[in-house]
C-alpha positions in Angstrom: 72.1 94.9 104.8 74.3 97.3 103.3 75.6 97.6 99.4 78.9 96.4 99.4 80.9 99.2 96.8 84.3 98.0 95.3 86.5 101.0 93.7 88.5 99.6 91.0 90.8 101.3 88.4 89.7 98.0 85.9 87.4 98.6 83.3 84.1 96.4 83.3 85.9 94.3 80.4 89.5 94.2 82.0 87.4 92.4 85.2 85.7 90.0 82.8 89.2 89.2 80.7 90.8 88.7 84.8 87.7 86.3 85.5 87.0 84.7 82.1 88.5 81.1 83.1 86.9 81.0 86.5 84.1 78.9 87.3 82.3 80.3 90.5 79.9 77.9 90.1 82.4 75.0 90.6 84.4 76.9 93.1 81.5 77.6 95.2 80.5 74.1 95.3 83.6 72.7 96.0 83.9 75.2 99.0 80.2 73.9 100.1 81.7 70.5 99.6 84.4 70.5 101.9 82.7 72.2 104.4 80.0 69.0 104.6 83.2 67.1 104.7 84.7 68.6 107.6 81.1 68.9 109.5 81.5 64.8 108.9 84.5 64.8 110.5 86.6 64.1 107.3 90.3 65.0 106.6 90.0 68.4 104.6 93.3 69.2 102.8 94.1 72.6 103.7 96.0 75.0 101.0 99.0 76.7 102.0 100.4 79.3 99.0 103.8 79.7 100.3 104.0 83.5 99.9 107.8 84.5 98.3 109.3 88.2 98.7 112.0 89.6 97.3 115.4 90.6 98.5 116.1 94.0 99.5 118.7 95.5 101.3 117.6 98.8 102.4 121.0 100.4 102.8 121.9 99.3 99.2 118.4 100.6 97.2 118.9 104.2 99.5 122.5 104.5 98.4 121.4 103.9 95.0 118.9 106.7 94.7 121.2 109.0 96.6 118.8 109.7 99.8 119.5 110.1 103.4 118.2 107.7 105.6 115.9 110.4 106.8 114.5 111.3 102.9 114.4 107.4 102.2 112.1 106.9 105.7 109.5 110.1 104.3 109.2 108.1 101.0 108.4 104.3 102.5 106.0 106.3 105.2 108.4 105.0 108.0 110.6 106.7 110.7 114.3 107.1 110.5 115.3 104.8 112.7 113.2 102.3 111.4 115.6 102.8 108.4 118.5 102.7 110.8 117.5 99.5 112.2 117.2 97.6 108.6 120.3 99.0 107.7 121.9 97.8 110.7 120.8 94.4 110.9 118.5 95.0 114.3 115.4 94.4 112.4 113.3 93.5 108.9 110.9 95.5 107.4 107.7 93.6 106.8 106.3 91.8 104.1 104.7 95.2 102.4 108.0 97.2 103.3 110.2 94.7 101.3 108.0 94.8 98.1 107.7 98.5 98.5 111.9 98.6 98.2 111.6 96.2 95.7 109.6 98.0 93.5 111.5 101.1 93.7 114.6 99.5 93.1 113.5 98.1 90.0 111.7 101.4 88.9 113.7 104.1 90.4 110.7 106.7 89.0 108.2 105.6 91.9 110.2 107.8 94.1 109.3 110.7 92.3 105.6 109.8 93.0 106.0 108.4 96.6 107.8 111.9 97.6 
């Protein structure tokens, strides 16, 4: 079997501090619990985390940093008329596109390292 290698920018104490009120003991063995469950034939309750994204409106966030639609597509690693079509209503970005705009609409400074 191969080494799994994870790259991380945390430090060996910033992990621990992330992890230090989680019991993967008990996690573990509820997983293996619920799995004998459903082997049974028992109802398993299945967790759904309803995932929330910000508004963005793509038109409004490239007006405010003063970049053609053409400039604004080179930044978010899309093409133009991807922009054109957000901005026109004929389609949304995805899930990663919206917190992308999001994020540089709160911190207009990203575009500076996304360019």
């Amino acid at each position: 079997m191969d080494e799994l290698v994870l790259e991380t920018p945390l430090s060996p104490e910033e992990i621990a501090e992330n992890f230090k009120d989680f019991d993967l003991t008990s996690a573990l063995q509820n997983t293996l619990e619920e799995i004998d469950a459903w082997k049974r034939g028992e109802e398993v309750p299945i967790v759904v985390r309803e995932r929330t994204l910000p508004d963005v409106d793509a038109a409004e966030i490239r007006k405010s940093l003063s970049l053609t639609p053409k400039d604004f597509a080179g930044i978010l690693g899309v093409s133009t008329q991807t922009v054109e079509e957000w901005e026109s209503g004929r389609s949304n970005p995805t899930p990663t596109e919206r917190k992308l705009m999001y994020l540089i609409q709160e911190d207009h400074t990203l575009v500076q390292k996304l360019r």
